[in-house]
N, C-alpha and C positions, 0 to 999 in steps of 0.2 A: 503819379500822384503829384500836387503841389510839392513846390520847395515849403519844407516845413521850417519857417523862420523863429518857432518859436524854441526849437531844439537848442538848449545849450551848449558851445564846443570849447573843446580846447584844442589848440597848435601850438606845436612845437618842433625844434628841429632831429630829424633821424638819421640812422643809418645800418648799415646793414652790408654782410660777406657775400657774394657770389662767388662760388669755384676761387677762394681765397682772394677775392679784387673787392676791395670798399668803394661804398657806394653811399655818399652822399643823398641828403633826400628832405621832403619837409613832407608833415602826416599832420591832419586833423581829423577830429572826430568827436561824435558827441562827448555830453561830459561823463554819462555814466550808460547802465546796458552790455550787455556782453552778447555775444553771439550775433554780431550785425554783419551785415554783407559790405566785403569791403571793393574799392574800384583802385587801382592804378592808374593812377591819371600822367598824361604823357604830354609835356610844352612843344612848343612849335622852334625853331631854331634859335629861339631869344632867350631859351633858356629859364631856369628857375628865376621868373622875373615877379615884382611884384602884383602884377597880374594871374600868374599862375597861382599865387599864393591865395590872393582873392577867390580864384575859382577853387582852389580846393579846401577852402573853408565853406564856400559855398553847397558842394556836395557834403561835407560832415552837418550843414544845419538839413541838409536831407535827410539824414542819417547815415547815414555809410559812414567808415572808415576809409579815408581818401590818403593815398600816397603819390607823391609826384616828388620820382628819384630823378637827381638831376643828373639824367644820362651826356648833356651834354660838357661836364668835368668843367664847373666851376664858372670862371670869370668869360664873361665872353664880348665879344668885340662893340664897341659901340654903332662902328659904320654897318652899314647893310653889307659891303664889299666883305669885309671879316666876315660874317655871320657866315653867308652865301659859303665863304672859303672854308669854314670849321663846318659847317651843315654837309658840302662835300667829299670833307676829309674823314667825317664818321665812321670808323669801323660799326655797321650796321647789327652783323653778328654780335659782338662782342654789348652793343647798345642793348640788344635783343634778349641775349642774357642776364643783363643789368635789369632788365623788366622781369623777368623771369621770376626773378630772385626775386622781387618785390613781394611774390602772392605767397613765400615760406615766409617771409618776414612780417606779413599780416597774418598771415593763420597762427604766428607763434607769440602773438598779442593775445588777451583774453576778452579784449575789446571783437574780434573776429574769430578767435579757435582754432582750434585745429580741424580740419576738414570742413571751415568757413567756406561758404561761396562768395567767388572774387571775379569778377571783371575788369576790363583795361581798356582805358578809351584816350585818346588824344589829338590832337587840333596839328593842323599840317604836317610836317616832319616829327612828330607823333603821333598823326594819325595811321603813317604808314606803318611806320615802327608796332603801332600796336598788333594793327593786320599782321605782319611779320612774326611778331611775338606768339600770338594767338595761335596760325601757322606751325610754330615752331616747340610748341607744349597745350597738353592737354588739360593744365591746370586750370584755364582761365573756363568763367562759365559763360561770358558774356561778351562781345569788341565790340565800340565803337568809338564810327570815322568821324572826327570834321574834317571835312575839306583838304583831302590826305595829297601832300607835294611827290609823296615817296611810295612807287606802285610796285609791290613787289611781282614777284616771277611767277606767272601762272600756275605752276608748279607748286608755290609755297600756298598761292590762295585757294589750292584745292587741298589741302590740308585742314584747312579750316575748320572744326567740329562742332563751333558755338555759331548760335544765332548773333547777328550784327545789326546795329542801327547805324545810317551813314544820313552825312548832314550835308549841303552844298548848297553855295549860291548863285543864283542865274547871272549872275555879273562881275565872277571870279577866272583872272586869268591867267591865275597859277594853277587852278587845278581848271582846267577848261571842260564844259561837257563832252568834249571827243574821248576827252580821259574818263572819265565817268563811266561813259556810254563802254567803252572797251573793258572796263571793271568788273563793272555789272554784266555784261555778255558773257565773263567767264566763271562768275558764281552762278548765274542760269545756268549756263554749260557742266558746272557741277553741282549742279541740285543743290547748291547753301539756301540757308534759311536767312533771311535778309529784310530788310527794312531801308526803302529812300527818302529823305525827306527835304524838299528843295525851298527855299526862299526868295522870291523874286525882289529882282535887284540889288538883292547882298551881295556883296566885295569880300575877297577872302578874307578869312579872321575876323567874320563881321559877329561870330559870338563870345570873341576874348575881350571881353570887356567887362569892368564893375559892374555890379549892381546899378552902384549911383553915376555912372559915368555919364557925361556930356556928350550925348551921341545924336543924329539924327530919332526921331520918333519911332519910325519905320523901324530903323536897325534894332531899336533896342527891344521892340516888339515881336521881330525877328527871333532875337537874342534871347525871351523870356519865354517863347514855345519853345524853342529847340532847346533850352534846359527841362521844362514841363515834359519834354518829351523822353528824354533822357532820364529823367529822376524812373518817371515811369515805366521804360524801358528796363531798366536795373533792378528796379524793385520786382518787375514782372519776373525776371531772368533770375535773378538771386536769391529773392527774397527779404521780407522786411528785417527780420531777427529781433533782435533790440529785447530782448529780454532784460529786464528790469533789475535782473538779479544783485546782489554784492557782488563786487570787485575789486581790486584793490586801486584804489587811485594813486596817481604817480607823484 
């Protein structure tokens, strides 16, 4: 379904325990309704930036309950050199876990419930992360990839138990189509349920952008299906919820 712009939200900053390790985080979501479908949303190696922020305000005028924990702990490097070095230094596990936690810490909002449906989606070195996550617990109803840096272990993606929508550009050479191509050969190989959806002549990260960003045409054209498709995806997978009910506002 349409991004629904006329949904009012509110953001603010969260946090939340996993296996006793605090976790940083930023959450929006409508302003009122209870019982909505919430997503994990997962940044790319740059961190809780304010473009993450952007998009996960973006998914609560959808309606969701969007949480994007900042797995990668705070301040991160300006250069690409840093990023590249902290994106490789990641305890992956331990990141994995940090997502984890995210979908107890939504379902224990009345904004989503308890036994809310939750999916978890993310843009490069969170988009692998979420594959991983997904992999690694049964909680999640929903993954999906943009443009994933980080391929996990065939082993982990035949673990998999939700359906996935994955995003990629024909002119991305971080995530090149040979990687793709070998991804996808092993979710066929394990019968996943799956969804491709490619964009010609997108460059990686070509849908981390504003709304109102100063982008080429093309890309930002790009950039407004593959959310349309996304919203749609989720809402398909999760459900819309949003029951109207009282709540208590924070």
């Amino acid at each position: 379904m349409p991004e629904n712009t006329a949904e009012k939200i509110v953001s603010l900053h969260a946090g939340y325990e996993t296996n006793g390790v605090y976790s940083d985080g930023f959450i929006a979501r409508p302003e009122s309704g209870v019982g909505r479908p919430g997503v994990v949303l997962l940044s790319g190696m740059g961190g809780l930036t304010w473009i993450q922020r952007e998009i996960t305000r973006r998914y609560a005028r959808a309606g969701f309950v969007a949480l994007s924990p900042d797995f990668m702990g705070g301040h991160m490097p300006d250069d690409i050199t840093g990023r590249l070095q902290a994106k490789n230094s990641l305890d992956f596990g331990a990141a994995a876990d940090q997502i984890i936690g995210g979908v107890d810490f939504l379902r224990s909002l009345p904004w989503v419930g308890e036994g809310g449906h939750v999916g978890v989606m993310g843009f490069c070195l969170g988009g692998g992360l979420s594959l991983l996550a997904a992999a690694r617990s049964d909680k999640f109803d929903a993954c999906e990839v943009y443009h994933q840096s980080l391929f996990p272990d065939t082993r982990d993606l035949e673990n998999i138990n939700c359906p996935m929508q994955c995003h990629y550009g024909t002119n991305d050479h971080s995530t090149p189509v040979i990687e793709v191509e070998a991804f996808t050969k092993t979710l066929d190989q394990a019968g996943k349920t799956y969804q491709v959806h490619w964009y010609e002549g997108m460059p990686h990260s070509f849908a981390q952008i504003t709304p109102d960003a100063d982008v080429p045409a093309d890309q930002k054209a790009a950039s407004d299906l593959s959310y349309e498709r996304s919203f749609e995806f989720f809402h398909a997978t999760l459900g819309s919820g949003a029951s109207a009910g009282d709540a208590a506002e924070d």
